[in-house]
N, C-alpha and C positions, 0 to 999 in steps of 0.2 A: 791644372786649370786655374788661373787669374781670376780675383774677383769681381773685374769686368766683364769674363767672358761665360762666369756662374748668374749675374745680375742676369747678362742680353738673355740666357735658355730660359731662365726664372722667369722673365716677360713672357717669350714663347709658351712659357707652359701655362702659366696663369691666361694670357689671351686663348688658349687652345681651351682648356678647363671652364671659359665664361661662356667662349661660342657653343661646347659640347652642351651646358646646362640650359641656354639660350633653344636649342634644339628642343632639348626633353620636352623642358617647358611648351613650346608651343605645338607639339605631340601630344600633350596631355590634355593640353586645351582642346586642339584638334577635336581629339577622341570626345570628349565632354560634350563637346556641340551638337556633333555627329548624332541626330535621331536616327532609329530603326526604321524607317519608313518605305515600304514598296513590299515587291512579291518575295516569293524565296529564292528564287537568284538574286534579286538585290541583296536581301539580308545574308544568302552566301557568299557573295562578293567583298560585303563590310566585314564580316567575320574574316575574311583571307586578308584582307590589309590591316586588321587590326592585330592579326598575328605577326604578319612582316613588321609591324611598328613595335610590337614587345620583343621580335627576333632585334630588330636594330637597339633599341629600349638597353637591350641586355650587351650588346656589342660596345653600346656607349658609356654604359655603368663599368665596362671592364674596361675601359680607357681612362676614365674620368678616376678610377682607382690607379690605375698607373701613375697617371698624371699628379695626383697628390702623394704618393710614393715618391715620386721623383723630386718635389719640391721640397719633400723631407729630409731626403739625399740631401738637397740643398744645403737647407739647414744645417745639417747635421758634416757636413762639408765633404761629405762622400758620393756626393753626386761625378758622376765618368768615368766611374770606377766599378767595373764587373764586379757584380754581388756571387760570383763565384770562385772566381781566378783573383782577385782583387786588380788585376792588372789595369790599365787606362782602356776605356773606351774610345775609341778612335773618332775623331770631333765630325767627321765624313757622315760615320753612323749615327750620332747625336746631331748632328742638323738632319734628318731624314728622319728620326723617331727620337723624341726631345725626349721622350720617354722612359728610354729602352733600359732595361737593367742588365742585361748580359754583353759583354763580348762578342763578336761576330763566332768564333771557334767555339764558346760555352754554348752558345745559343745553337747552333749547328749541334754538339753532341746532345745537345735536351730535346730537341727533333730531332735527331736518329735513330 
């Protein structure tokens, strides 16, 4: 991979890592605002989407860890390259998860 085309994912990843933080944050805010206010199905209600927001919370933390993983790659100029096989990661699967640190076939045998 060219250092042109390490720059363009390096954008993607940093735009993806500002919008994922962009999210939290106004999650967090959200929740803050958010008085307990009404009967107890109200307050069972907020309890159930407060949950689905630490469910997402947690989905976003394990992205936004990827995501500075992979700009480390960057750096470190190993970024497209399976952290298993060392082989290239195919630019198909790195434009669809700018992410990703396996190979299509390593990632398949580590879910098998």
């Amino acid at each position: 991979m060219n250092k042109r085309e390490m720059e363009k994912f390096k954008k993607i990843l940093i735009e993806k890592r500002n919008d994922l933080l962009d999210v939290v944050k106004k999650k967090k805010e959200q929740d803050l605002t958010e008085g307990e206010i009404g009967d107890e199905i109200d307050n069972a209600l907020q309890n159930i989407e407060k949950e689905m927001l630490f469910e997402l919370a947690d989905n976003e933390k394990v992205i936004l860890d990827a995501i500075e993983s992979a700009l480390r790659r960057i750096e470190k100029g190993t970024y497209g390259h399976c952290e298993s096989c060392k082989d290239k990661i195919k630019e198909k699967r790195l434009k669809a998860i700018p992410w990703v640190r396996y190979c299509i076939e390593c990632q398949e045998k580590l879910e098998g």
